[in-house]
C-alpha positions in Angstrom: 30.4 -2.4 23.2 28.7 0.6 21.6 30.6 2.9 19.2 30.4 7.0 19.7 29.8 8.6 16.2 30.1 11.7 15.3 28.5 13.1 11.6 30.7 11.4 9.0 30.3 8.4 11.2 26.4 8.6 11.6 26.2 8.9 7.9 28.6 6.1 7.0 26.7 3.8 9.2 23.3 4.7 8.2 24.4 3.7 4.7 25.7 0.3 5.8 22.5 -0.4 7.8 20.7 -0.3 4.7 22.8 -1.9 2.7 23.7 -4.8 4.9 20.0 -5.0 5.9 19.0 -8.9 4.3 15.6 -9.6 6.2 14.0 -6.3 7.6 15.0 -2.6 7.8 13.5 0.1 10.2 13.9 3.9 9.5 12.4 6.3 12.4 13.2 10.1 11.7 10.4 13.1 12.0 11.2 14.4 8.3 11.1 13.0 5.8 13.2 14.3 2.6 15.5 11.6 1.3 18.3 12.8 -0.3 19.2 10.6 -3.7 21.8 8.0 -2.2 19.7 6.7 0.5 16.9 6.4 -2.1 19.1 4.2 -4.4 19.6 2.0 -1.7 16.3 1.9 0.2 15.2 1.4 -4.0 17.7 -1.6 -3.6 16.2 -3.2 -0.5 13.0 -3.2 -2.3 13.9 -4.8 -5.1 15.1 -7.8 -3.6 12.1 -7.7 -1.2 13.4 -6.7 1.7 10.7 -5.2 4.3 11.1 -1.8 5.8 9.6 0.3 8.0 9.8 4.0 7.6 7.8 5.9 10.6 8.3 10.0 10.6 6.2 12.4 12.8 5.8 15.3 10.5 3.0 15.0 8.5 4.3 17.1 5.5 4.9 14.5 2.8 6.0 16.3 -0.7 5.0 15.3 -4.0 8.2 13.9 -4.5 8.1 11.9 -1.4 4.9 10.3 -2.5 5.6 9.7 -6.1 8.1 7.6 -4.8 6.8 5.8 -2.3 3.9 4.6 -4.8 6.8 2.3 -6.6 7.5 0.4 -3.4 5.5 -2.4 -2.4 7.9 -3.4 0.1 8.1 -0.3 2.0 5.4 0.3 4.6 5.2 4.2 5.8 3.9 5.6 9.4 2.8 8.6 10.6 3.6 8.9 14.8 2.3 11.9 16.2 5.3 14.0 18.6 8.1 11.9 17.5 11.4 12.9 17.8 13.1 10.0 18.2 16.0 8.7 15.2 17.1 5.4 14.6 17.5 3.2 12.2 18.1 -0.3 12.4 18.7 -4.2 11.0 18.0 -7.6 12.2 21.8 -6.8 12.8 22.9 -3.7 13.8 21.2 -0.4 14.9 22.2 3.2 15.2 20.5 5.9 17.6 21.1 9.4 16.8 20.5 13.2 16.6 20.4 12.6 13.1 17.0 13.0 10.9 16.5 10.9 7.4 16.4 14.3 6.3 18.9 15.6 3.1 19.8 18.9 5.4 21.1 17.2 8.0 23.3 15.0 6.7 25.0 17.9 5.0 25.0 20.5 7.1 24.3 19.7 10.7 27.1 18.5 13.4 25.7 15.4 14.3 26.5 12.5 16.9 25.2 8.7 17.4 25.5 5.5 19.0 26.1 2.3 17.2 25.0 -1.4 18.2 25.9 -4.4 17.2 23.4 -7.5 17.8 26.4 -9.7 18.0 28.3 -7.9 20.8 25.0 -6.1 22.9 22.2 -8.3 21.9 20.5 -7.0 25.2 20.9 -3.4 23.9 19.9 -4.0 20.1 16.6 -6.0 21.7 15.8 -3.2 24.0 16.2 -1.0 20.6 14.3 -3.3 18.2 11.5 -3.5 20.9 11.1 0.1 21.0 11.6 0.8 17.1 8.7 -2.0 17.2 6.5 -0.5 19.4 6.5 3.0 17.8 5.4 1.4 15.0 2.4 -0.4 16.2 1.4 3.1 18.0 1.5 4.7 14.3 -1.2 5.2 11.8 -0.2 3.5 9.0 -0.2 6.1 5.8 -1.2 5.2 2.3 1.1 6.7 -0.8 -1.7 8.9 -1.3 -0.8 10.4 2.3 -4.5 9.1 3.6 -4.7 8.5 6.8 -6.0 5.2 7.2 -7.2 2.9 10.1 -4.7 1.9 13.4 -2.9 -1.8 13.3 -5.3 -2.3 16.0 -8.7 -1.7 14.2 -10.5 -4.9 13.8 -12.5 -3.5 10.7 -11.2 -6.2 7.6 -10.1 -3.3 5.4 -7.2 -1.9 7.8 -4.3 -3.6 6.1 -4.8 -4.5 2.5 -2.1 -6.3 1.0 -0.3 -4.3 -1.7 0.1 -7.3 -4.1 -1.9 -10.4 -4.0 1.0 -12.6 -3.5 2.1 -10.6 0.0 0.6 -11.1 3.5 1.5 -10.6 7.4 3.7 -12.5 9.9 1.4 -13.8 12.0 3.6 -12.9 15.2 5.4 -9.5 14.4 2.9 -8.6 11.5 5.9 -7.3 9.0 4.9 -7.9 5.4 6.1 -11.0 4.0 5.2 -13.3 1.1 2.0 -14.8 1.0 1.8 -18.3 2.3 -0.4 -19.5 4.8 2.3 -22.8 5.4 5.0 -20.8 6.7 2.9 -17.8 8.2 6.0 -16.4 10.1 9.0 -13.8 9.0 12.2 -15.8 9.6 13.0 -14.4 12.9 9.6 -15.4 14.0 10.0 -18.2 12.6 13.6 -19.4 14.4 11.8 -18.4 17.5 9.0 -20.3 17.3 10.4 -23.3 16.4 12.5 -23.7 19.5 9.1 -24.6 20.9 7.2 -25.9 17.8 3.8 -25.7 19.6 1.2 -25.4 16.2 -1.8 -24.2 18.6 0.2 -21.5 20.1 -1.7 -17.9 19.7 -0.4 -15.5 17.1 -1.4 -11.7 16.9 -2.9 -11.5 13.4 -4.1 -12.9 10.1 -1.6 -13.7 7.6 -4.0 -12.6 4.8 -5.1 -9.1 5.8 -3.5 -8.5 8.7 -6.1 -7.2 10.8 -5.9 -8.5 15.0 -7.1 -12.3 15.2 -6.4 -15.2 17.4 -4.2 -16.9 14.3 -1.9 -19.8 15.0 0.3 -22.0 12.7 -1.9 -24.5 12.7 -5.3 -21.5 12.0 -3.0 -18.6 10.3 -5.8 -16.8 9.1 -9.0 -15.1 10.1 -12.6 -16.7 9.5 -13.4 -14.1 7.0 -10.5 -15.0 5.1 -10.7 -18.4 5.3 -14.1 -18.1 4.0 -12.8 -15.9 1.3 -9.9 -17.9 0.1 -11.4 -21.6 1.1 -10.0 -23.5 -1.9 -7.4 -20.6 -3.7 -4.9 -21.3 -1.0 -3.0 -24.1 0.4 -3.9 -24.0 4.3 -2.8 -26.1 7.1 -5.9 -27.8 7.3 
């Protein structure tokens, strides 16, 4: 069942989201100005190569903000034009709330907030996830250098450059994960498709650039790529 918070609760749990987060992490709040503990851990989920999300809707990024985000490749920023919405959320748990990812708020605002737990309302946390999911394909993804830069769903090959030669796409939910066109699929992705195991079946996008393809298991990346990389990576076939 879902779990009324009010402030010290919202905060409490917004820490434990992070923290407990162990294959993705989504952050949706309009402002963003993080105070220092949520950066230690958001710092921590990066180190161990955990992907996050972080979509905000007002386009005032500081130097601060920016100079930080430059240090982590695992973090992928969007800018969503009139969002209001706050959540923040785990392949586990999520929490929806009048709370902003904002240092104000969570020390001088009354607050309140629903909690979900996968395990208990797995209908709920989808209906969440799904959302959280869509607002980010519906962003423009920002560069460190607060850019704007081109929508998920530009076909030009330069949309999505990999941060770091050895990261790529999943070829279903197109989160960043490590580059390997053998096992093209995050782990959820991957749990899901392999109650079926169907190698032809049609993906989304390329696990090299991440740009909007007709990839499979069995074809994970686009032509250009494949052209590109014939011979430097280990494909399917």
């Amino acid at each position: 069942m879902p779990k009324f918070l009010t402030t010290t609760g919202v905060s409490f749990k917004l820490e434990e989201i992070i923290k407990s987060a162990d294959e993705k992490l989504i952050l949706i709040s309009p402002f963003l100005k993080i105070n220092e503990r949520i950066r230690e851990l958001i710092e921590d989920k990066n180190r161990i190569k955990i992907n996050t999300e972080v979509i905000y809707g007002k386009n005032e990024l500081q130097p601060d903000e920016n100079n930080w985000l430059r240090n982590l490749d695992y973090v992928r920023t969007g800018f969503c034009k009139n969002l209001h919405a706050k959540c923040y959320l785990n392949e586990k748990e999520a929490l929806v709330t009048s709370m902003n990812l904002y240092e104000f708020s969570q020390q001088n605002n009354n607050e309140m907030g629903i909690y979900v737990s996968k395990e208990t309302d797995p209908e709920l946390y989808d209906a969440i996830n799904e959302e959280a999911k869509r607002l980010f394909r519906i962003s423009e993804e920002v560069k460190v250098t607060v850019e704007k830069v081109a929508r998920k769903d530009d076909k030009k090959e330069n949309s999505k450059k990999n941060k770091s030669s050895d990261s790529g796409f999943c070829i279903r939910c197109e989160n960043k994960i490590k580059l390997d066109p053998l096992h093209p699929y995050c782990k959820d992705c991957f749990m899901t498709w392999s109650k079926y195991g169907n190698e032809d079946y049609q993906e989304n996008v390329c696990h090299v650039c991440g740009i909007e393809t007709k990839s499979s298991k069995l074809k994970p990346i686009c032509y250009n790529c494949y052209k590109k990389y014939k011979g430097k990576l280990d494909l399917p076939l």
